[in-house]
Structure formats: structure tokens, C-alpha cells
GUDO-856062 format. One record per residue: residue in one letter; y, z, x of N, C-alpha, C, O in turn. Coordinates in steps of 0.2 Angstrom, whole numbers, plus 5000, padded with zeros to 4 digits. Layout:
> A,Y,Z,X,Y,Z,X,Y,Z,X,Y,Z,X
...
! end
This chain:
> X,4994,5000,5004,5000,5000,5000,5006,5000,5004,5007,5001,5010
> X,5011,4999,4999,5018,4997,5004,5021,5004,5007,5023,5005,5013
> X,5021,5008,5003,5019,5016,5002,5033,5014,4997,5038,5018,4999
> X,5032,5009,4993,5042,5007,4992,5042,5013,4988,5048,5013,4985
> X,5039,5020,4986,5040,5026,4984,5038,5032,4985,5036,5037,4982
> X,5039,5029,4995,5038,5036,4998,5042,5042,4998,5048,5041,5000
> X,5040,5048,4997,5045,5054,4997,5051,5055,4990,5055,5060,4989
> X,5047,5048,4985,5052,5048,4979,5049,5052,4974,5043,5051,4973
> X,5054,5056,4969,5051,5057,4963,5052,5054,4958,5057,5051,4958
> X,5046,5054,4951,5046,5050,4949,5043,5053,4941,5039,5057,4941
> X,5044,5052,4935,5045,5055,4931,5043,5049,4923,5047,5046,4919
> X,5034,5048,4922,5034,5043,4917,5034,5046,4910,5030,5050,4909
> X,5037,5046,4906,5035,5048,4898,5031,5044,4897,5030,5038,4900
> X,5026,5047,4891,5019,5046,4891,5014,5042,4895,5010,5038,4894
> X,5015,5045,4900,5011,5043,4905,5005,5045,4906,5003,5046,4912
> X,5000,5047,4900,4993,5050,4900,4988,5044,4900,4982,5043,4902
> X,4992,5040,4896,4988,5031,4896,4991,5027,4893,4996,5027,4890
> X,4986,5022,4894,4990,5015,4894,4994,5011,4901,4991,5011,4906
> X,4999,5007,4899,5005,5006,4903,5008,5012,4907,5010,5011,4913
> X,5009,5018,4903,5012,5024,4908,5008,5025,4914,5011,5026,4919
> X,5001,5026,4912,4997,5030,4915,4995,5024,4924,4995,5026,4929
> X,4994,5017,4921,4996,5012,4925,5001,5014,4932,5000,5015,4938
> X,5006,5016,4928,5012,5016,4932,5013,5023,4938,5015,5024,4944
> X,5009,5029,4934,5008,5033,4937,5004,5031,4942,5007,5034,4947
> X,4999,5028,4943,4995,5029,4949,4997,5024,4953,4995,5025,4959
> X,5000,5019,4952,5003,5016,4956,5007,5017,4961,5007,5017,4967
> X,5015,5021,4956,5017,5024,4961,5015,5029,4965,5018,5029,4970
> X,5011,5034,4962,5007,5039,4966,5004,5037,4974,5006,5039,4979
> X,5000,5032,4972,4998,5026,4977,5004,5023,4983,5002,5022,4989
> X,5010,5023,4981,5014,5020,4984,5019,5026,4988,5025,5025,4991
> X,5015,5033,4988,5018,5040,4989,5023,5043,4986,5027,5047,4989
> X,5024,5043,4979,5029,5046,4974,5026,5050,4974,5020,5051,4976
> X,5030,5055,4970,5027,5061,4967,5031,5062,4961,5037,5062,4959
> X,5024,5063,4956,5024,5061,4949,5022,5063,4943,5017,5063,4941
> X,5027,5066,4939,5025,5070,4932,5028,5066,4927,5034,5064,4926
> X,5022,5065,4923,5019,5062,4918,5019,5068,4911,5018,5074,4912
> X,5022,5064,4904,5021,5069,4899,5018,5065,4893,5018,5059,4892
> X,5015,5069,4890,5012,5065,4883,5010,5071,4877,5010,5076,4878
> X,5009,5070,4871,5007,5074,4866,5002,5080,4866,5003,5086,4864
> X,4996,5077,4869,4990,5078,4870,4988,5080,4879,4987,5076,4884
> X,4987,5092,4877,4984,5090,4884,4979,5088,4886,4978,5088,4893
> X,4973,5087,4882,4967,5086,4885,4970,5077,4889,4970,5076,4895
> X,4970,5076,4887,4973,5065,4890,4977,5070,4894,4974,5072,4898
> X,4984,5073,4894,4984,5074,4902,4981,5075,4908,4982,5071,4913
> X,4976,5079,4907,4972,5082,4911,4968,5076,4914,4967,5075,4920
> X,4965,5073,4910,4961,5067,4912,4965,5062,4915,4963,5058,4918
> X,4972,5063,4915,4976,5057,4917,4978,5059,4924,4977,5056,4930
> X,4980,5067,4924,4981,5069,4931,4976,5069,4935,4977,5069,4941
> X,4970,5068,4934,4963,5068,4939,4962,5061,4940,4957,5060,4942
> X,4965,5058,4938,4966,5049,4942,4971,5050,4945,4970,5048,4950
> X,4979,5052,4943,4984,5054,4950,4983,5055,4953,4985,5052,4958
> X,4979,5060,4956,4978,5064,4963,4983,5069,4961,4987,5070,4956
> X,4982,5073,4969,4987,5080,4969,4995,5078,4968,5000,5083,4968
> X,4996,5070,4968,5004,5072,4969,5005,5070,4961,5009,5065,4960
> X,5002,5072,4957,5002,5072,4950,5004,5080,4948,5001,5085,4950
> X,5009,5079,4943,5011,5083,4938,5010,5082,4931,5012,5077,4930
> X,5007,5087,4926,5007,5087,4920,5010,5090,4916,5008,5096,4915
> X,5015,5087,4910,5018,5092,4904,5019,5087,4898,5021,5082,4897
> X,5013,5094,4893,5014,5093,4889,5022,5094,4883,5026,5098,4882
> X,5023,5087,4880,5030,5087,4879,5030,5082,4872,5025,5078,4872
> X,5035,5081,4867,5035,5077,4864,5043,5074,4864,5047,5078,4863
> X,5043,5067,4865,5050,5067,4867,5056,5066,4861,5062,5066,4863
> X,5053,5065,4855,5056,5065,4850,5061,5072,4850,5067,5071,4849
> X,5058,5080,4853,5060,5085,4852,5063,5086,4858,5060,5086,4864
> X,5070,5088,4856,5075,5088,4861,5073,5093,4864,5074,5093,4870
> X,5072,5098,4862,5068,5105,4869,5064,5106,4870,5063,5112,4873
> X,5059,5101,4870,5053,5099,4875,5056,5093,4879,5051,5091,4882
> X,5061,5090,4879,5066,5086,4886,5066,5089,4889,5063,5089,4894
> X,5072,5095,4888,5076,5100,4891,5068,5101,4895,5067,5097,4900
> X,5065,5106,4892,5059,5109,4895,5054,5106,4901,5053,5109,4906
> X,5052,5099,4898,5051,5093,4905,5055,5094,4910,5052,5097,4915
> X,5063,5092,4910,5063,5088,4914,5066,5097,4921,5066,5097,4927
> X,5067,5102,4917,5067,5108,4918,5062,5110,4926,5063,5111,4932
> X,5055,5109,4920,5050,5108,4924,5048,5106,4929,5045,5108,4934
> X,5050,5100,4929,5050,5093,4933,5056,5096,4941,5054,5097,4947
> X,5060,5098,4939,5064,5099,4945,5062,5108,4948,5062,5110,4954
> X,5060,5111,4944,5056,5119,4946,5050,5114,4952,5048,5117,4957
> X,5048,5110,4951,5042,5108,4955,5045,5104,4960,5044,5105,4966
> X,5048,5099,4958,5048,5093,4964,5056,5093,4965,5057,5089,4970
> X,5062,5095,4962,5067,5093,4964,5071,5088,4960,5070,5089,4954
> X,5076,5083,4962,5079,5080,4960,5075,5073,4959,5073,5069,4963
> X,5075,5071,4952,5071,5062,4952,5077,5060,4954,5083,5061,4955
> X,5071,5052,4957,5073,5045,4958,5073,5041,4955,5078,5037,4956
> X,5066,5042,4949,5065,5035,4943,5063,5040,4938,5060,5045,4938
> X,5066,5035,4933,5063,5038,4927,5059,5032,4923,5061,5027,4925
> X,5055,5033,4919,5052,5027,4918,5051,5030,4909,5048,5035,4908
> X,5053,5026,4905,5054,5028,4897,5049,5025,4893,5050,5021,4889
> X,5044,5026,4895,5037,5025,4892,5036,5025,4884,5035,5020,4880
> X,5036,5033,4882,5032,5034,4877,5035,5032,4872,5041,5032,4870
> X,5029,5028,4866,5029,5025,4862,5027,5026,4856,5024,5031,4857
> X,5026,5024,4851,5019,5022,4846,5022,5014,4843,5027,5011,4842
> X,5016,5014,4842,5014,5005,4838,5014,5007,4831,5010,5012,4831
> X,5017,5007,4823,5016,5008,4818,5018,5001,4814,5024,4999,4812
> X,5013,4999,4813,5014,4994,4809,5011,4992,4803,5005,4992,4802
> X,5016,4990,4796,5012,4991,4791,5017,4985,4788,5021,4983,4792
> X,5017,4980,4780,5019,4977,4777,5026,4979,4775,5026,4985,4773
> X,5033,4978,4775,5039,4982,4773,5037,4982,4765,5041,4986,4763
> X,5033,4981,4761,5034,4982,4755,5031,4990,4753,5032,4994,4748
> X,5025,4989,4757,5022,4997,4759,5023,5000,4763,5019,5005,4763
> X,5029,5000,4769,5030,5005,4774,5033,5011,4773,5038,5010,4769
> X,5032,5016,4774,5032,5023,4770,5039,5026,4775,5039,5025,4781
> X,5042,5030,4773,5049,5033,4774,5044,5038,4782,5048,5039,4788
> X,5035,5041,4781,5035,5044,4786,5034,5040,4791,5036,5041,4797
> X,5031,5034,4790,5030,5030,4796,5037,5027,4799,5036,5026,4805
> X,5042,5026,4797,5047,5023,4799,5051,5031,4803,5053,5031,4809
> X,5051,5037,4799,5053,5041,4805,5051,5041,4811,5054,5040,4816
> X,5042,5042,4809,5040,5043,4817,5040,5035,4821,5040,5036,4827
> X,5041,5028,4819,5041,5025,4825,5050,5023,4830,5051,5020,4835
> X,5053,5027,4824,5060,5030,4824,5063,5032,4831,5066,5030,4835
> X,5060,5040,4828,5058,5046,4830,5057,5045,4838,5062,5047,4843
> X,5051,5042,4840,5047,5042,4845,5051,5036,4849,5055,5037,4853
> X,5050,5030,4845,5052,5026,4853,5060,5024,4851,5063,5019,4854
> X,5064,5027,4846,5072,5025,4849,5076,5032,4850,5078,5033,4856
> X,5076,5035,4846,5078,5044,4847,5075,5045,4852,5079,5047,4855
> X,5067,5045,4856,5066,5048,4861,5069,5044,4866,5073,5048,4870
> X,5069,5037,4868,5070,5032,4871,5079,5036,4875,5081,5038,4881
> X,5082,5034,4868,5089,5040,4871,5091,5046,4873,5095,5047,4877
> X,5089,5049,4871,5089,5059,4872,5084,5058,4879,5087,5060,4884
> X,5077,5056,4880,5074,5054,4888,5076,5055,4893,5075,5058,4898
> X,5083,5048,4891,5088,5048,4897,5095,5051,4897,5098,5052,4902
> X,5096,5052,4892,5104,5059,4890,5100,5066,4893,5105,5069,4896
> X,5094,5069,4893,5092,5077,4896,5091,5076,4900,5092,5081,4904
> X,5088,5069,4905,5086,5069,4911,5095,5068,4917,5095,5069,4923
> X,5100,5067,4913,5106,5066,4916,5106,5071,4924,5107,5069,4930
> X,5106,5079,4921,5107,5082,4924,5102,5083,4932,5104,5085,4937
> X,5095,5080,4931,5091,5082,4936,5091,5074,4938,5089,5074,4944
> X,5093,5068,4937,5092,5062,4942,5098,5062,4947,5104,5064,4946
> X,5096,5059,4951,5100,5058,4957,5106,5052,4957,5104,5047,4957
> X,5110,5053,4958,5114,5049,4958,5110,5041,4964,5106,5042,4968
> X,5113,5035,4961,5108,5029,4962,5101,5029,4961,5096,5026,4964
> X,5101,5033,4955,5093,5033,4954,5092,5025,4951,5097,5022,4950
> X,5084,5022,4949,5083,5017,4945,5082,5020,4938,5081,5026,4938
> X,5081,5018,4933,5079,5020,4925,5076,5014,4921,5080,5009,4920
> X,5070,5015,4919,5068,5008,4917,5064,5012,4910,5060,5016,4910
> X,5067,5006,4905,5064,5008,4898,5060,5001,4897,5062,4996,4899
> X,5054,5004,4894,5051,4999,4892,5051,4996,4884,5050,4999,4879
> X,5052,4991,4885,5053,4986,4876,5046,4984,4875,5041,4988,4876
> X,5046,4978,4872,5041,4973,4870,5046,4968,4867,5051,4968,4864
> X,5041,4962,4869,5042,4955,4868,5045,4951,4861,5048,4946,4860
> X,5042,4957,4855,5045,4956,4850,5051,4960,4847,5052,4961,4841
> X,5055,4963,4854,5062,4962,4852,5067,4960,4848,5071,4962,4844
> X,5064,4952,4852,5070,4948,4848,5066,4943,4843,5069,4938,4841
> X,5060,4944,4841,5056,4939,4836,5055,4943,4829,5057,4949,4828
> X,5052,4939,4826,5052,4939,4817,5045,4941,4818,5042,4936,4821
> X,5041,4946,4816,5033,4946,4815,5032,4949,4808,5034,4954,4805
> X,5028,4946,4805,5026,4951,4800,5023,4957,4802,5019,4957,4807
> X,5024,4965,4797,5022,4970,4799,5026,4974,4805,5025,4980,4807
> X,5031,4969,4807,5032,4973,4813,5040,4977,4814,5043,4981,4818
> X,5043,4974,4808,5049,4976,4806,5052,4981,4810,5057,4981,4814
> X,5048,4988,4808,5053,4993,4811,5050,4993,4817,5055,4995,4820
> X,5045,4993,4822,5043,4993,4828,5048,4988,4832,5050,4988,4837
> X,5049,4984,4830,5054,4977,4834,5059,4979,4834,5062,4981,4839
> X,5063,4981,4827,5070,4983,4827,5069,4989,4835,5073,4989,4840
> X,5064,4994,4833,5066,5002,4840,5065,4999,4846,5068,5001,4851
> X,5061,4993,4847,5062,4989,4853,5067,4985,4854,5068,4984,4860
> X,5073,4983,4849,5077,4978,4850,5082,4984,4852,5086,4981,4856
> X,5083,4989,4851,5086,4995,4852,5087,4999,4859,5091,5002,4862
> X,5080,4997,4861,5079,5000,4868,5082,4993,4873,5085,4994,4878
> X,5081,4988,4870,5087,4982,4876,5091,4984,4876,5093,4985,4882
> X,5094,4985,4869,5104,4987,4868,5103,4991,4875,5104,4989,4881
> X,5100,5000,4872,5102,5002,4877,5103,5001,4884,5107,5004,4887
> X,5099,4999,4886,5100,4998,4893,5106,4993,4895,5109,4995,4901
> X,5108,4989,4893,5117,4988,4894,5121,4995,4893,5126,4997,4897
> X,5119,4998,4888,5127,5001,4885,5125,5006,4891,5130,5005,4896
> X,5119,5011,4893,5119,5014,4898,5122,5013,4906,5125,5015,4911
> X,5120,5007,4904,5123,5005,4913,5128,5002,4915,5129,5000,4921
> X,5134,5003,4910,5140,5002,4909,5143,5010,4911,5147,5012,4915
> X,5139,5014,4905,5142,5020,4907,5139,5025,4915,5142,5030,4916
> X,5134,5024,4919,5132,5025,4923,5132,5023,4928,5129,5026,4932
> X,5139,5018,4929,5140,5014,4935,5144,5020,4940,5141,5021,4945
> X,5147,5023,4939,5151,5028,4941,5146,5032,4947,5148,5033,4953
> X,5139,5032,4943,5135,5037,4947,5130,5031,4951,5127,5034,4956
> X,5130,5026,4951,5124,5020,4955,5118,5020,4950,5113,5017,4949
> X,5119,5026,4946,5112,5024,4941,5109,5017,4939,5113,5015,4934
> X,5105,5015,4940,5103,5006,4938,5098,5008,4931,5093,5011,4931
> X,5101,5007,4926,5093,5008,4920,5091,4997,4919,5095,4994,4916
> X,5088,4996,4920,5083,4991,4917,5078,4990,4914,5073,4994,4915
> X,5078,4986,4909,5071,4986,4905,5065,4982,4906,5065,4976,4906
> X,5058,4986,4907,5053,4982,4906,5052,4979,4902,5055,4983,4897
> X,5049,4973,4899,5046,4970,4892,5041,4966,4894,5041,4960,4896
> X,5034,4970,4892,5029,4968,4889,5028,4963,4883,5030,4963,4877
> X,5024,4959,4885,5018,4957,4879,5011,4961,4876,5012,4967,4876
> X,5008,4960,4875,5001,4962,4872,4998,4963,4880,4998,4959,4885
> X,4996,4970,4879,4993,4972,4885,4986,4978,4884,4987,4982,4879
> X,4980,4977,4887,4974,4978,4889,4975,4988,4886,4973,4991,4890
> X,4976,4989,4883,4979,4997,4880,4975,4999,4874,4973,4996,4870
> X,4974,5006,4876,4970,5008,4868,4974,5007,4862,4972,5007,4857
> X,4981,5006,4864,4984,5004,4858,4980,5000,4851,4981,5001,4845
> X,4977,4996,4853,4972,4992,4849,4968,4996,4844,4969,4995,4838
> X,4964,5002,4847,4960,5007,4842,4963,5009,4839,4961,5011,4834
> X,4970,5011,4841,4975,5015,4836,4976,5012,4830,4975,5016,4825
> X,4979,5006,4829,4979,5003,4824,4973,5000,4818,4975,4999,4812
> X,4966,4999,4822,4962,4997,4819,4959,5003,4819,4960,5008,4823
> X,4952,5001,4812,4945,5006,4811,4942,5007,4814,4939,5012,4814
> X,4940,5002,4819,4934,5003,4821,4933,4999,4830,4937,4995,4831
> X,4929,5001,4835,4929,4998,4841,4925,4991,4841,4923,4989,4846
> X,4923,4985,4833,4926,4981,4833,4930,4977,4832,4930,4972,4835
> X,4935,4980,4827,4942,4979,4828,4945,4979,4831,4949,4974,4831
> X,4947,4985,4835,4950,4983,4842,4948,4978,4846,4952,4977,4851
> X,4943,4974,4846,4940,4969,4852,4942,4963,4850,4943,4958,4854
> X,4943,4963,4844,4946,4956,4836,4953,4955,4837,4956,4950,4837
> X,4955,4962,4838,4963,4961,4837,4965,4960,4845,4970,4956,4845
> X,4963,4963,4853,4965,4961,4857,4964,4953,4859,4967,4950,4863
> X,4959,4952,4856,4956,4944,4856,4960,4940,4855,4962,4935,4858
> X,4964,4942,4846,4967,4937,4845,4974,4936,4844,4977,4932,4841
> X,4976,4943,4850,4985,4944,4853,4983,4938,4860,4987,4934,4862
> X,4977,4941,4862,4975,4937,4869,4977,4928,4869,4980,4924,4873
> X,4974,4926,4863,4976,4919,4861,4983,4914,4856,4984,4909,4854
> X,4986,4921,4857,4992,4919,4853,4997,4919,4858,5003,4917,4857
> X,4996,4919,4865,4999,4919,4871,4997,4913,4873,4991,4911,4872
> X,5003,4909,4877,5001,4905,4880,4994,4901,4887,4991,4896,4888
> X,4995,4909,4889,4991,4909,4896,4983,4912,4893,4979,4914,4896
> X,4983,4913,4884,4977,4915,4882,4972,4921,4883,4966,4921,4881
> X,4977,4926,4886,4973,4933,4887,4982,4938,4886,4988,4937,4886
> X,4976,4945,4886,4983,4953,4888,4983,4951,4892,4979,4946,4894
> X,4988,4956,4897,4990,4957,4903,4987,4964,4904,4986,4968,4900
> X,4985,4963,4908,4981,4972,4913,4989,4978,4913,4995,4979,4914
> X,4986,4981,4911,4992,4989,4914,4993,4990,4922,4997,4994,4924
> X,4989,4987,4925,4992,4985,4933,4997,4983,4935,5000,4985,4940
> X,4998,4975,4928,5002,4969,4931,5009,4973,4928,5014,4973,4931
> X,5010,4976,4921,5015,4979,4922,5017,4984,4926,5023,4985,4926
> X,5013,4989,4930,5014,4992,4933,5016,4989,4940,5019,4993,4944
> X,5016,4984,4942,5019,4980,4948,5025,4979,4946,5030,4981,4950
> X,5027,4976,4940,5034,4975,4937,5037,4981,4938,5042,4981,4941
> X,5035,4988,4937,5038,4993,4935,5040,4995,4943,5046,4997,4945
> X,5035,4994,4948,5036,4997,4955,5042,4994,4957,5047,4997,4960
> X,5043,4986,4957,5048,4981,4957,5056,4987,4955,5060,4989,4959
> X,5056,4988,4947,5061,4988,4945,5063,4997,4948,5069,4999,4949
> X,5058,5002,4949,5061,5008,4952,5062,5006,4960,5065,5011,4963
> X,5061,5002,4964,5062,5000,4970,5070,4997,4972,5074,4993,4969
> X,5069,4999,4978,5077,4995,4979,5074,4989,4980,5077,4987,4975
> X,5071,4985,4981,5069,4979,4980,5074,4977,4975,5078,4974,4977
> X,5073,4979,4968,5079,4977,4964,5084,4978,4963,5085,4979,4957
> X,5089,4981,4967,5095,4984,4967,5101,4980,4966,5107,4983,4966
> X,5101,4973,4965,5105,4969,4964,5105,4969,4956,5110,4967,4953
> X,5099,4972,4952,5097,4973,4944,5101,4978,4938,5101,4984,4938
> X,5103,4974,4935,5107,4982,4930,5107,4977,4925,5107,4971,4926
> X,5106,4980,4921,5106,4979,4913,5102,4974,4912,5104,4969,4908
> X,5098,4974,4915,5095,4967,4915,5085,4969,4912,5082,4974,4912
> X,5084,4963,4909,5077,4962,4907,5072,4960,4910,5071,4954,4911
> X,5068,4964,4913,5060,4960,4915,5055,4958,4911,5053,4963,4907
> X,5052,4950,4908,5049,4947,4903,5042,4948,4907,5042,4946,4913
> X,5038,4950,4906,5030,4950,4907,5027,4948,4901,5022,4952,4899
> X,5027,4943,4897,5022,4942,4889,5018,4936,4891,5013,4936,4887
> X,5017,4933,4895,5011,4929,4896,5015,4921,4890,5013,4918,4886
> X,5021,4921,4893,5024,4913,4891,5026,4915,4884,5031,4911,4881
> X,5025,4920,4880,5024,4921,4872,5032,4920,4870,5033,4918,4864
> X,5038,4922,4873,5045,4920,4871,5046,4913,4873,5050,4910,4870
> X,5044,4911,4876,5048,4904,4882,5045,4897,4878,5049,4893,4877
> X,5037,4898,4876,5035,4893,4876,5030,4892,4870,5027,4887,4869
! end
């Protein structure tokens, strides 16, 4: 490894699996040192024993503003001042608008735009001045899906933010940039469906709705993500990284 997050800390929301969890071991790999938070601590646990020792675990939900506080509290009682933040945690909730129900729209609300913001307003105090900050979107940002109504809009939300923030952030060198994913290789799929052949149905046929005809691994976004917390991209602000596998372009 290149070791481009040696001596850095580094801080994923929901980083117990999926995309997050990707990211953690990568950068772990690359010598960061890294706490990860998610709902659930049994999936912490499990996720920290693929980090290795420079893995940290809190359990937290980000929707709730004093479980931020408490993270990111946590986070600096341990390792200090972060370098990256990376705005992971999310849910997929997707139903028809004519049946989408007042609690499902709070929580995918709740979790990836209210979280998305408060994430990086609590973590103000403990990042370092020229830190990176990278929120992750999704490719149907800016598309029309059926079903997907309220989950596009919290995504199309999380682009915005990352301009308005890094307008207001410049003062400090803080870079916030957005990841945007396509359909990636994630238990997201079980989540959604009944049953583990469901999920093999539905990755299959996100996989062919892509130009290049497959997901993308949580690896490949974790390369984009190492990219985006590295000085390598220091010339980047407010700006978009596209990983969907051709699905906007073509």
C-alpha cells in the first residue's frame, strides 16, 4: 500500500458495512486510524475485527444529535484531531409515492439528509483545519426513478450540500466533496427484498441496467473515497466524483 493515510485520522459514519466498511479497511490499510459508527453493535464488532487494531467502534445514530456530540467526543478522547470525515450512513427506503407512509419518509429524511448535515456541523469542532470531507450521494440524484422519490430527493440534497459547505469552509481549508455511487455489491439488496433470492434478482437486474452490466465492488468505491480524503485531490472542492458504471452519461 501507498500507506496516502499515514498518521491520519479518520472517521466513517456507518461504517460497519457495506461502502463504509470498504472504506474503513482501506484506509486502515493505507495507515489511518479509524472510527467507524453504526446502529448496531453486534456489526460493529464484526466490522472492527476486519479493521485491525487501528479500528475504533461507536455505537451511534446520526440522525440523533447527541449521539454526534458523543462520537465525535469519543473520537477525539481516543485519537485526537480528524483529518477525514467520510458521511456514509444511510438507508435505502423505497416504496410507490402513492403508498409512501409519513414514517418511512421521516426516517430516510432523518438518516441520510438531517444526519448528512448535523455529521458535519458536530464534527466542526474536532476536524482540523484543511481537513477533506466527503459525503456520499447516489447516482439518482439527479434522475426520475420510480419508487425512489424521497431517497433521490436526500441524495440530491447531500450534492447541494457539499457546495454550500465549502463555500462556508474555505476560511478553514476544509475541502468537503461528494462521492456518487451507482448500484454497488452491498447488503443493501436484502434489505429491501424478502428473501436471499431476491436480493440476487434485484442486484442482477441493477447490474444490467448499467451500461458496463454489473455493481461496482465496495473496494472500487473505496479507491474513489481514498482519492477524495488524500491530498491527491486537493485541487477538489465542491465537486462530484461519478462512479455508476456509465448509468448517467450513457
Amino acid at each position: 500500500m501507498s500507506l496516502k493515510m499515514n498518521d491520519k485520522v479518520a472517521i466513517i459514519t456507518g461504517g460497519s458495512s457495506g461502502i463504509g466498511l470498504a472504506i474503513a479497511k482501506r484506509f486502515a490499510q493505507e495507515g489511518a486510524r479509524v472510527a467507524i459508527t453504526g446502529r448496531n453493535q453486534k456489526t460493529i464488532d464484526q466490522a472492527i475485527a476486519q479493521i485491525g487494531p487501528n479500528g475504533l467502534g461507536i455505537q451511534g445514530d446520526v440522525s440523533k444529535l447527541d449521539d454526534l456530540t458523543r462520537i465525535y467526543q469519543t473520537v477525539a478522547e481516543h485519537f485526537g484531531k480528524v483529518d477525514t470525515l467520510i458521511v456514509n450512513a444511510g438507508v435505502y427506503v423505497l416504496a410507490p409515492l402513492a403508498d409512501f407512509t409519513e414514517e418511512q419518509f421521516d426516517q430516510v429524511s432523518d438518516i441520510n439528509f438531517k444526519g448528512a448535515f448535523f455529521s458535519v456541523q458536530k464534527a466542526l469542532p474536532v476536524l482540523k483545519d484543511g481537513a477533506s470531507v466527503v459525503l456520499v450521494s447516489s447516482t439518482v440524484n439527479n434522475k426520475g426513478i420510480p419508487n425512489h422519490a424521497a431517497y433521490s430527493a436526500t441524495k440530491a440534497a447531500v450534492r447541494s450540500l457539499a457546495r454550500s459547505f465549502s463555500a462556508e469552509l474555505l476560511d478553514r481549508k476544509i475541502r468537503v466533496n461528494v462521492l456518487t455511487p451507482g448500484p454497488v455489491d452491498t447488503p443493501v439488496f436484502a434489505s429491501v427484498t424478502d428473501s436471499a433470492e431476491g436480493a440476487a434478482a434485484m442486484k442482477e437486474a441493477m447490474g444490467n441496467f448499467t451500461p458496463v452490466k454489473r455493481v461496482a465492488e465496495p473496494e472500487e468505491l473505496a479507491a474513489a473515497a481514498l482519492y477524495l480524503a488524500s491530498d491527491d485531490s486537493a485541487f477538489m472542492l465542491g465537486a462530484e466524483l461519478l462512479l455508476d458504471g456509465g448509468l448517467r452519461e450513457l
